[in-house]
Each structure stands twice: as structure tokens, then as C-alpha cells.
N, C-alpha and C positions, 0 to 999 in steps of 0.2 A: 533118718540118714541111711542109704543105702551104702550097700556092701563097699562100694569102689569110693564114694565118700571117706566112710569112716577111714578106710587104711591107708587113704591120700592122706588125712588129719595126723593121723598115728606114724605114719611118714614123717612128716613134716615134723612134727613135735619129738620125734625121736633125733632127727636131724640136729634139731635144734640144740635139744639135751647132749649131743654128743659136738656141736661147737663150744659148747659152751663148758662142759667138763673136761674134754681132755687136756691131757697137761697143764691144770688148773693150777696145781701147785708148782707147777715150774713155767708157767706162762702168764702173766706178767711173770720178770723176774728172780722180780722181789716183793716183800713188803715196804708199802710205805708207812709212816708214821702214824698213820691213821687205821690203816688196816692193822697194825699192832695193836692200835690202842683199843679196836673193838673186841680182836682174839680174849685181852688181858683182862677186858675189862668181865668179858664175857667168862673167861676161868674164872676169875674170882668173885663173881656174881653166883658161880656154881658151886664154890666154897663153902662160902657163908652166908650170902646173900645181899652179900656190902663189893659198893664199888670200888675200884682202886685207892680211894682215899677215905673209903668206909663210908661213905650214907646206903643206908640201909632199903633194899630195894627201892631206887630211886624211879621215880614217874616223870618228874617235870623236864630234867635234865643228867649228863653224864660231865661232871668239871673236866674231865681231859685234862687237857695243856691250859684249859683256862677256855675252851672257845664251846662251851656249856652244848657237848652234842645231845639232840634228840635219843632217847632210851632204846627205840624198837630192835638196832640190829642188834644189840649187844643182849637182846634176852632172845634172840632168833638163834643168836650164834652160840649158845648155854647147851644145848644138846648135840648139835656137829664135834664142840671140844669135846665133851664128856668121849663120843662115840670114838670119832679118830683121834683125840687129844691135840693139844696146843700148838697148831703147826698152819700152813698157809692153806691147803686144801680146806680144812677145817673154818676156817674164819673165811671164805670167800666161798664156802657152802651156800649160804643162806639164799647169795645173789646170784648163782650160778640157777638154783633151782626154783627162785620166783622168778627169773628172766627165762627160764624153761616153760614155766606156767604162764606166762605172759603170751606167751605166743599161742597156747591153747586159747585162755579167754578171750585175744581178740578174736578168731575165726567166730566165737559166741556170741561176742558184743558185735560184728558187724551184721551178723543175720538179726537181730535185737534192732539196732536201728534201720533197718531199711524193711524188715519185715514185722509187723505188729501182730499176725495171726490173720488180717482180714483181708481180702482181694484187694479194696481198696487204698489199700498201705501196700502191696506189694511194689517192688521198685519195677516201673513199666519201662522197655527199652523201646519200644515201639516201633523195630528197626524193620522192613519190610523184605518180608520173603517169601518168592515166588508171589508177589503181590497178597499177601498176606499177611497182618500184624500179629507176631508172635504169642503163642498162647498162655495160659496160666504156668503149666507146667517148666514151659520154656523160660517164664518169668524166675518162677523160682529159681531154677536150677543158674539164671546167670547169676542171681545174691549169691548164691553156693558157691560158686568162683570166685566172685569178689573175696567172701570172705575167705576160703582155701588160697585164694593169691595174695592176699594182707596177710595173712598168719606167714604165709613163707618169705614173703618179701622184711618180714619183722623178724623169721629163725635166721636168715643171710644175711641180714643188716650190719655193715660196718659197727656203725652206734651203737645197736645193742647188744652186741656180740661182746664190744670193747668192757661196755659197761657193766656185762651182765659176769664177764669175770676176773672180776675186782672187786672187793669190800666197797662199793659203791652204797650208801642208804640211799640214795635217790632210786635207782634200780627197784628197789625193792617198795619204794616208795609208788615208783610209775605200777607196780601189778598192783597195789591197793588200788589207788584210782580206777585203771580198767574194771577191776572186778567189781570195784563202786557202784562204776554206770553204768555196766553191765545188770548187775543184781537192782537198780534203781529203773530200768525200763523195765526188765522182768517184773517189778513188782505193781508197776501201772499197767502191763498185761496179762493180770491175771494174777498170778503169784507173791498178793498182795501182804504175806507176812515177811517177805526180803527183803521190802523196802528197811525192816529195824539191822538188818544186817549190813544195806547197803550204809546205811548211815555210818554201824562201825567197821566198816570199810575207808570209809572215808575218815572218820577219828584217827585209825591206825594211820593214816600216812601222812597226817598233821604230826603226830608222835615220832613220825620216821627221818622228814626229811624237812629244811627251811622252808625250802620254795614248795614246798605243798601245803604251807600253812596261809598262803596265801592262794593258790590254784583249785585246793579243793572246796575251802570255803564259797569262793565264787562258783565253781562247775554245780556242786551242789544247789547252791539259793536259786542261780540260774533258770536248770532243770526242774526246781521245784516250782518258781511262778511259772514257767511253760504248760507245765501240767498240773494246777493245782487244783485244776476239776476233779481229775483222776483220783488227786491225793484226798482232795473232799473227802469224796466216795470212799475213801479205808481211811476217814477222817481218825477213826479206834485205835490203827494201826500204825498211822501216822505220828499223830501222840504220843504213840509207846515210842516209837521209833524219838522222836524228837528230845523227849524226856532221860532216856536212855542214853543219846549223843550230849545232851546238856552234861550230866551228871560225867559221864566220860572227857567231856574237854575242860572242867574244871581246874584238875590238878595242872594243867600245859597255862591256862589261862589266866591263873595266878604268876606263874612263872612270866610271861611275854610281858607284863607289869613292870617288870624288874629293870633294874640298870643293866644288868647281869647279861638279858635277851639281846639288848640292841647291840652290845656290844661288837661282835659280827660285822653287824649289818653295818655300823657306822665306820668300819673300818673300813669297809669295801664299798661302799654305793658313791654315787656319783655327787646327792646331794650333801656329802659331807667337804667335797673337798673344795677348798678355799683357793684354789685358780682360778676358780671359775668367778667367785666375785672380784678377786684382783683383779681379772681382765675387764671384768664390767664396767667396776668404779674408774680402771684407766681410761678405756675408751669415753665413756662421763666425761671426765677431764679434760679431754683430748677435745672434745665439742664445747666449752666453757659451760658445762654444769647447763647446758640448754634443758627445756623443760621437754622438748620432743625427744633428747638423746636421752632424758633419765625414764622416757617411756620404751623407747624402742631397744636401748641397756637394760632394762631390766632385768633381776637376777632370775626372777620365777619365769620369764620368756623365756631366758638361756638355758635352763635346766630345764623348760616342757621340753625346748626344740633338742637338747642333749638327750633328753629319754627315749624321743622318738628316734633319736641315729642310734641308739644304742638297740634300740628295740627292733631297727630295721635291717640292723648290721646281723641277725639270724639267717635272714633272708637273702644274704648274699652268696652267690653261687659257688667263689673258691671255698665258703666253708660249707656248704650242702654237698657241692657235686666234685669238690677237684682236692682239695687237699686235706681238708677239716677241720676242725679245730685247732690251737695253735699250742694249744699243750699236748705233749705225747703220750701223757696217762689216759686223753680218749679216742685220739687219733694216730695213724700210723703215720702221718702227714704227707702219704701221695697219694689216698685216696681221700675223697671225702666223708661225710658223715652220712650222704648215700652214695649210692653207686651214679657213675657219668650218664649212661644209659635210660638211668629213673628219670633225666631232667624233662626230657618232651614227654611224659608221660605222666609226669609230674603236670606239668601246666596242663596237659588235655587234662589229667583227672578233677582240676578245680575248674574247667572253665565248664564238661558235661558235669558236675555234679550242679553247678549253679545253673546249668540251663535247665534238668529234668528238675529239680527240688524236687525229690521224692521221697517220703518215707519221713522220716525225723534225720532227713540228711543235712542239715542245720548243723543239729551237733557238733561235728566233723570240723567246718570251717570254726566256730564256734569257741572247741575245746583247743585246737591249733594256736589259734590267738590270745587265748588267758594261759596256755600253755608259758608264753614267753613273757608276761607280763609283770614278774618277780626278777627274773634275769636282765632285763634291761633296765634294772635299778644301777648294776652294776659297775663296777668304771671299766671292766677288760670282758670284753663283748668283740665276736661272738661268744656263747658259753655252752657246748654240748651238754654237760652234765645239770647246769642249770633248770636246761629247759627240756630235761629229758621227759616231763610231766607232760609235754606235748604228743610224745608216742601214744599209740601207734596211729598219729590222726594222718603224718609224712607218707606211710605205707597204706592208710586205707586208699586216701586221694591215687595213689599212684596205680595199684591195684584199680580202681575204677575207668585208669586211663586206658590200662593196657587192656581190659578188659571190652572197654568202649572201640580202641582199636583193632583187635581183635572181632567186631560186631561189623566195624566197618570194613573190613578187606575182605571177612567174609559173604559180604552182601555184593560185591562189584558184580556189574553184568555180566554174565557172558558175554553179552553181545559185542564188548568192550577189544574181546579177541587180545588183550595183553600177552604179549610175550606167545600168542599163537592160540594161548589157551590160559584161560585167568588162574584154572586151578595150580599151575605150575607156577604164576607168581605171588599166589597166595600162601604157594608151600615155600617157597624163596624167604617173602617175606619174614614167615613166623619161627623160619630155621635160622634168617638175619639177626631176630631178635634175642631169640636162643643162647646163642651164640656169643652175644656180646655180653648176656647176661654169666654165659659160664665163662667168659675170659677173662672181664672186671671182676668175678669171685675168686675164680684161681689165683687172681695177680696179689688180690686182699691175702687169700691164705696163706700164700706163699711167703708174702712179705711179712704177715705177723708172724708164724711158727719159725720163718730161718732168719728172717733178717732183723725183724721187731727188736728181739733181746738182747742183741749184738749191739745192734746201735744206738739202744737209749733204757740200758741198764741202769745208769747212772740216774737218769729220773725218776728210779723207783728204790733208790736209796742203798743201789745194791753194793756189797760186802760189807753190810752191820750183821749180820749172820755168820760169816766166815770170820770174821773176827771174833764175834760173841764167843766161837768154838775154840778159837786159838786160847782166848783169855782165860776160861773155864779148865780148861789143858795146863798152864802154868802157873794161875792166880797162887797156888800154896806155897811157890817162891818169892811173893811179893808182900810188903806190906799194904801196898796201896797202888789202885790204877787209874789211872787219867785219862778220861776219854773226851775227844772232842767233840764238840755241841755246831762245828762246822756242813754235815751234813742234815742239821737236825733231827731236835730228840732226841738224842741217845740212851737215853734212860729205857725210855720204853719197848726198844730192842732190847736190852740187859733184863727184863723186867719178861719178857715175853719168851724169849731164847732160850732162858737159866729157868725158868718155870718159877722161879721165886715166890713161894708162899706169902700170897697177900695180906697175910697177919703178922708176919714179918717185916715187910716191906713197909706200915703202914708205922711201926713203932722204930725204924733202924734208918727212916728216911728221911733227906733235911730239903724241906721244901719250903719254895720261898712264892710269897701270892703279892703283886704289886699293886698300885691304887686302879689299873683299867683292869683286873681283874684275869691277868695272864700267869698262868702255875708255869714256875721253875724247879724241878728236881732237881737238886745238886748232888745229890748223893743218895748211897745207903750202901752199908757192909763198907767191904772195901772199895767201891767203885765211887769216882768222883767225876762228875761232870763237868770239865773246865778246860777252857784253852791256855790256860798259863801251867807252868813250872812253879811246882811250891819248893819255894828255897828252903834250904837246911836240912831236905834229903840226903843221905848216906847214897853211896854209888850203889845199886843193883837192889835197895829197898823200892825203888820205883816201876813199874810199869806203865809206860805211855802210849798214849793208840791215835795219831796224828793223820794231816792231811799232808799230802805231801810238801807244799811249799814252808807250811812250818815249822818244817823240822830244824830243832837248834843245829849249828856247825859243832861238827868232831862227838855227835849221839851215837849209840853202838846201834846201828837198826839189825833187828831179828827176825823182824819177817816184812813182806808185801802181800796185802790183799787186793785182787784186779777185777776191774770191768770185765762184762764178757767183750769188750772192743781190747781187752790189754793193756788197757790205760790202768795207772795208779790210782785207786783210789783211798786207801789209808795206808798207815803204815804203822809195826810196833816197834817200837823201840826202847833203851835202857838212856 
């Protein structure tokens, strides 16, 4: 890598690192329930070495709320708390800085797949200058593009930017993958003791994230009958590798066994919900129970053709290119989850990547497609976070467009006289493109750091913080306080805020576990988690922490806690 390479790279990735960090803990605005839960779970893992509700360094699962999260973040997030302690920068460390690294390994994994080390693997552009087809050097140095304009096009990305800070496990999930298959072509060129790495590469992000329990399994097997000549050939090493991932997915693959796994998944997927045969069996009916309508009814037709809208509804443009996703935790909702700009350049990059095939450029479309093949299980599709396992396949394809574009404006004749003189609408051009690309950024920046927090505070659960502070402030006037479970969770705000010794917490807490296997905290110390009024309280033994509409007639309210839009969002009262 020459001089002006590397500090483009180091550019780029520092860029990246400084979207991604700044005002980390004050952007999102808050924590949500989930990001508590990894901080908390994460301090008291550094305790003792027991979870929130004490299993003692757990592998297979973390109980939560009951919805059994994956272990990875919460031993990622064990040294951020220790360093800066119990607070949001700290717990959205982990994902801020593997989404940093993310964008390093793909510039690596994209010279990795188009380049193998031999001329013959090199990716040929063949585009003709001065009646001559470009030479080796010139071959290379376009990979080098590609991959320096996928790394940046993934450090500016809407999507990852969103995702990368937030207590997101998928996040952190999508850099295993890369560096997966990353370290798994390296180790079929050449550097054939990474393949045991890649392998626990890919174990780690089964441990991290749902949907990579099913994306990496497939990218993996995949890639490995593609090249199993190769892998023959370090058949030693392979072995080791194989025996090694065996032994590593054991303790997750007893777990997925359980009732405990699906739980999840059945609450959310498509083929759980029973509309879908009511409408079958009626339409049935509807025909007199004909033998053609109990064919063309069918319930396993209705749920393939369901799977496929759900799986195509990714692919739709308002949530790629115009507004995004439709939950505000990963989208701003007037950009989309790329930029407007990427769409033509998007289609050029899949339609030359499928004309030249060059290289192990397979992959790419490939890894795109098993990308979304867990999130259109789904019932609420599109899903950014879902299918974030698809990165960075969004940004290499597009990178290839511009970069193909870029080949062809530079090629136009002279002779063509454009504009009097081509070079003048060559430079037009690539200042049009410029241009659009720095306006649709600025417009993203702008709207996440002033206007994001303002207008959708509220979906990041915000003033359980400012309250937690109020309550800590007077709780030694109280015998007891009552917190509503209307914005969800509350426990584990109290639990994360107050810094509550999880050896305390574990013996002073009254938790209740139902037959689907959902945890309710209702208490511990003086704090009670309940939206009623316990009768036969004495006036002023009580402290209450409400939403606004349920506040009893003729309560002494104490304080207001606010949206940053000014809106109410709890209230304390006596």
C-alpha cells in the first residue's frame, strides 16, 4: 500500500471513528431497555461473575426480561464499565468501536475477494484507452478504489452510523461476519492457519446476535463447498479449525434445543400467526370445501408467497433510499438506510458486477441474499437491524457503480466535443456527483445531531434517568415508591442509574417468571414496579412516578420530567 493509500484509509476510518463517537452518550438520547440491560448486566458480570439474576458466567444465554439475549455484548461491555463506569458511553462503547472496525476490514475483505494474489484473479476493467486495454498496474489500483470507496461509503452510511451507536449486538454481530470472510479467503490464499480463526469468527457472532445464527451458518458451509479443493489442501488445518468451531457451538446448541430459544422467534415470525390460516380455511369455505381451492388455499402456499413479500419488502426503495426504516431507533425517517444518490449506482454496481464476474465476485450478490433470509421470517418487515448481516455487500455493489461510472465518463471521445471540450463535462460531472453526495450527508448530519433528539426522544425511553435522579434525591422521605412499567422496564433503569449492587438486588428482589417464560421484576428495596395505588397508605408515606394521563384527581404532583420536544413524559407525585 503506497503512501496516499494508506492515509486515504486512515482518513476514512478515522472519520468514521469520529461519526461514530461523538456525542455517543448524549446521542441517541437515551437509553432503551435493552441498552440498560447490557450495561447492568455487563457490571455485574464484573462483580462476581454472575448475571443479573446470578448464573454464573453464562455461555448459552442472558434471561433479561425473559427473551434469553445472546452473552457476547455484555462480556464486550465488562471492561468499557469497569474503565469509564456504569453509564451510556460506556455500554454503547463496544458497538461504536466494532462499527469503527468494520469499515477498516471491509476496504481488506474487498481487495480479498476480487483480488486472490494472481493476474488471473485480478478484477479486469477492460475499458479502452487511447485504444489500449488497461494494464496490470492500472487493474489493480481500480480494486484499490473500490475498496477505499466501500470503506467510506460504509464510515457515511445512514445504517451504520445509526446502528453502530447504539447498544446494537447485531452491529457488532455484522464485524464478526466480515472479518469471518475476510480471514476465510485469506486463509484459501495462503495464510492457511486463519482459516481456525475464521471459523471463531463466525462462532462469535452466532453467540452475539439471532439472525446470525442463521446467516453465518449458511455464509460459512456455503464458502466452504465453493472451495473445498483449497480447504482439502490445509485438510490439517481445516480439521483443527472444524473441531475447534464444533466444540465452541456446543454450549449455544444445547441451548437453541430448548423451549426457552424459540420463544422469540414464535412471537415474532410470520409463521406463528393464525390469520393467516383463518383466512385460508375461510376462503376454503367460501369455494364449498372444492378440492382445487383446498390446493390453491393452502396454508404452506400462503406463508411461502408471505415469506417472499416479506423478504422482498427489503428491497423496496422508500426503505433503502427515501425514508428508512419505519422505527426511529434506526432510521431518522427522511433519509433512508442509504443515501438517494447511491440508488443509480446501486443498480449500475449489480448489473457490471454480473456482467464482468470477476474475481470471487459471487460472493457479494451471494452474501446480500442469505443476508435477509432470517428477517423475512418476520411479521414487521422491512427490518434494518435485522438484516444488518447484509453489510457491507449495499456499499461494495455501489462502490463498483461509481467506480464503473467514473471509468466510463472518463473514457468519452474527444472527438465527441461535449460541451466544446469533454474534459469540462467530465469535471461537471464528477463535481455533480460530489456534490449530491456532500448534501444528502450534511442533510443526514444535520437532522441526526439537532433535530433527531428533539423529535423522537420519547422512543428511546427518555426521562427514566431524570427521574431515577429525582427519586435517589428524596427516596429517605419515603417509605415506598411506585413506578410505572407504562414506558417499559422500569426496573432496570433503577437497577442501572442507582448502580445497585447485584448481590443485593438478587436477594431483595421479588420476581415473577410466567409459563412463556417472560421475567417480571416487581420490586426490590423500596422501589415497586406497578401501575396501581396500594391502598391503606398513610398520605406522604408514598412516592409515585406516573405517566401523565394516569395521574389520580386532587394528587399533590412534585415534579415534571420532559421530552427534549417538551412534552410530558412522567410525573412524581404524593
Amino acid at each position: 500500500m503506497n503512501a496516499v493509500r494508506k492515509y486515504s484509509l486512515l482518513l476514512i476510518v478515522a472519520f468514521a471513528a469520529f461519526l461514530r463517537f461523538y456525542q455517543l452518550g448524549l446521542n441517541p438520547p437515551s437509553l432503551t431497555w435493552d441498552e440498560a440491560a447490557w450495561g447492568y448486566n455487563a457490571y455485574s458480570l464484573g462483580i462476581d461473575g454472575r448475571d443479573e439474576f446470578g448464573r454464573f458466567l453464562p455461555l448459552d444465554y442472558l434471561e433479561s426480561f425473559g427473551d434469553f439475549k445472546p452473552v457476547v455484548y455484555a462480556y464486550l461491555t465488562i471492561l468499557p464499565v469497569k474503565i469509564f463506569g456504569l453509564n451510556e458511553f460506556a455500554v454503547r462503547f463496544p458497538s461504536a468501536l466494532l462499527g469503527t472496525l468494520t469499515v477498516l476490514v471491509t476496504y481488506l475483505l474487498v481487495k480479498r475477494i476480487f483480488l486472490s494474489g494472481t493476474q488471473n484473479s485480478i478484477l479486469h476493467w477492460r475499458i479502452k484507452n487511447q485504444n489500449h486495454s488497461l494494464n496490470l498496474k492500472t487493474n489493480f489500483d481500480k480494486v484499490e478504489l473500490i475498496a477505499l470507496l466501500s470503506s467510506f461509503l460504509l464510515a457515511i452510511s445512514p445504517w451504520h452510523i445509526m446502528l453502530s451507536r447504539a447498544a446494537f449486538e447485531a452491529n457488532v454481530a455484522t464485524f464478526f461476519i466480515v472479518t469471518g470472510v475476510w480471514l476465510f479467503l485469506n486463509s484459501i490464499q495462503g495464510n492457511k492457519w486463519l482459516i481456525v480463526f475464521s471459523v471463531g469468527f463466525f462462532v462469535a457472532s452466532i453467540y452475539t446476535f439471532n439472525a446470525a445464527r442463521i446467516v453465518s451458518p449458511i455464509l460459512l458451509i456455503l464458502l466452504s463447498l465453493v472451495f473445498w479443493r483449497t480447504l482439502w489442501k490445509i485438510k490439517y488445518q481445516t480439521l483443527v479449525a472444524i473441531v475447534i468451531g464444533i466444540v465452541l457451538v456446543i454450549p449455544i446448541v444445547r441451548f437453541l434445543v430448548t423451549p426457552q430459544a424459540s420463544l422469540r422467534f414464535k412471537e415474532v415470525n410470520i409463521f406463528s400467526d393464525i390469520g393467516i390460516i383463518e383466512r385460508t380455511n375461510q376462503e376454503i369455505e367460501n369455494d364449498n370445501n372444492t378440492l382445487w381451492s383446498k390446493v390453491l388455499h393452502n396454508r404452506r402456499f400462503v406463508y411461502a408467497a408471505e415469506y417472499l413479500r416479506h423478504y422482498l419488502d427489503h428491497f423496496n426503495p422508500n426503505f433503502l433510499f427515501i425514508k428508512g426504516d419505519g422505527n426511529p431507533k434506526f432510521s431518522t425517517q427522511d433519509v433512508g438506510q442509504m443515501y438517494l444518490w447511491e440508488l443509480p449506482f446501486f443498480i449500475a454496481g449489480i448489473l457490471f458486477l454480473f456482467k464482468r464476474r470477476e474475481g470471487n465476485w459471487w460472493i457479494v450478490p451471494v452474501w446480500l441474499l442469505i443476508g435477509i433470509i432470517p428477517a423475512a421470517t418476520a411479521r414487521e418487515t422491512p427490518h434494518a437491524l435485522r438484516i444488518e448481516a447484509a453489510l457491507p455487500t449495499f456499499q461494495i455493489i455501489t462502490a463498483i457503480g461509481v467506480i464503473a461510472f467514473i471509468n466510463m465518463i472518463s473514457n468519452i471521445p474527444p472527438s465527441l466535443k461535449l460541451w466544446r471540450a469533454s474534459k469540462y463535462f467530465k469535471f461537471f460531472i464528477v463535481v455533480f456527483i460530489f456534490s449530491l453526495l456532500f448534501f444528502n450527508f450534511s442533510y443526514h448530519i444535520h437532522g441526526y445531531y439537532v433535530h433527531y433528539p428533539r423529535e423522537y426522544s420519547g422512543e428511546w425511553q427518555y426521562g427514566y434517568k431524570e427521574s431515577v435522579e429525582y427519586v435517589r434525591s428524596v427516596e429517605n422521605s419515603y417509605n415506598q415508591i411506585f413506578i410505572t412499567s407504562d414506558l417499559g422496564r422500569p426496573y432496570i433503569y433503577y437497577l442501572f442509574y442507582t448502580k445497585t449492587d447485584p448481590r443485593i438486588f438478587r436477594e431483595d428482589s421479588v420476581i415473577k417468571r410466567d409459563p412463556f417464560g417472560f421475567v417480571t421484576v416487581e420490586g426490590f428495596g423500596k422501589y415497586h414496579f406497578a401501575d396501581h395505588i396500594v391502598k391503606g397508605q398513610k398520605k406522604g408515606e408514598s412516592l409515585y412516578i406516573q405517566t401523565p394521563k394516569k395521574i389520580p384527581p386532587k394528587s399533590k404532583k412534585l415534579k415534571n420530567f420532559y421530552l427534549l420536544n417538551n412534552d410530558i413524559s412522567l410525573i412524581a407525585y404524593e
